[in-house]
N, C-alpha and C positions, 0 to 999 in steps of 0.2 A: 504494500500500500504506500501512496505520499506521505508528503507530511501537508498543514493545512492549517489555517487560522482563521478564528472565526467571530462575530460578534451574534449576540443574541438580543433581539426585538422583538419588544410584543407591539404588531403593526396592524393596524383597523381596515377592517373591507372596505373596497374602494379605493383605498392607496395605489400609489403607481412607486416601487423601487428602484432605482436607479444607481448601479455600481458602475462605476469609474475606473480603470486601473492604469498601470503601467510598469511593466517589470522587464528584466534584463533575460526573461527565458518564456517557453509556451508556460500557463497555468491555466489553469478551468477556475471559474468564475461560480459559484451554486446560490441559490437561495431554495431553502428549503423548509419546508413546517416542521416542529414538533415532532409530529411524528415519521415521517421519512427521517429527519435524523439520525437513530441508533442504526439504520441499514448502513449508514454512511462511514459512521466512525467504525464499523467493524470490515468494510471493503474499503474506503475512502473510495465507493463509485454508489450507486443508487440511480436502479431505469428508472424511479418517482421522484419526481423536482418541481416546484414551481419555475425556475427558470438556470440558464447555465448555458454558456458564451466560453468561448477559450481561447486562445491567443496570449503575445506578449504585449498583448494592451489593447482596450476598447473598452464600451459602454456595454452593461445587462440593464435594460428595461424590460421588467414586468408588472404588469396585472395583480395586486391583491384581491382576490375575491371572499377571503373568508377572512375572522377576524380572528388568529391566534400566534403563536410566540414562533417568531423567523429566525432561522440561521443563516447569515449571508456567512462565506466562505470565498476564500483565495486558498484553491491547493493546489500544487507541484507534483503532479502527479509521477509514480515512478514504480520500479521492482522492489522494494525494501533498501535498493541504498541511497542513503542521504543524498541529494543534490543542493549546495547551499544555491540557493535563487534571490535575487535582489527586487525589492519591489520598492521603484520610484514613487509611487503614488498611488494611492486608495482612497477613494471618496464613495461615501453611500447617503443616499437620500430618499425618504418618504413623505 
C-alpha cells in the first residue's frame, strides 16, 4: 500500500469540494465518507469514492450530496516501499 495524509470534515449536503494540489511526483487525490474509509486505510485503494483525480497536480471538484464526516486524502500510491514525495501545495475548500 502508499503512504497518504488526510484531513477529516464533517461537510453538509449541497456542498461542492474543491482540492487543489501540487506535488513533485503522480498522487491520487480521494475524498471519501465515513464509511468507505476503513476499505481504504487497509488497501490504500477503495472502487467506492465520492471523488478522486491523480496526477502531479490539479483541481478535485465534487458534489456533496449527503451530509456526513469526509476524508479528503493526498496519497503516493506504491508497493510497500516508501517513496519520499514532495507536495508544493494543498488547498481544500467547501
Amino acid at each position: 500500500s502508499g503512504h497518504y495524509s488526510s484531513v477529516t470534515e464533517a461537510i453538509q449536503a449541497g456542498s461542492v469540494v474543491t482540492i487543489s494540489w501540487s506535488a513533485d511526483a503522480y498522487v491520487e487525490v480521494w475524498v471519501l465518507t465515513e464509511t468507505q474509509y476503513p476499505s481504504f486505510t487497509t488497501l490504500a485503494y477503495t472502487s467506492n469514492y465520492v471523488g478522486l483525480k491523480t496526477g502531479s497536480s490539479g483541481t478535485l471538484t465534487c458534489p456533496i450530496n449527503n451530509t456526513d464526516t469526509y476524508y479528503l486524502i493526498i496519497s503516493r500510491p506504491g508497493n510497500g516501499l516508501y517513496t519520499a514525495t514532495k507536495i508544493y501545495s494543498a488547498t481544500a475548500s467547501w
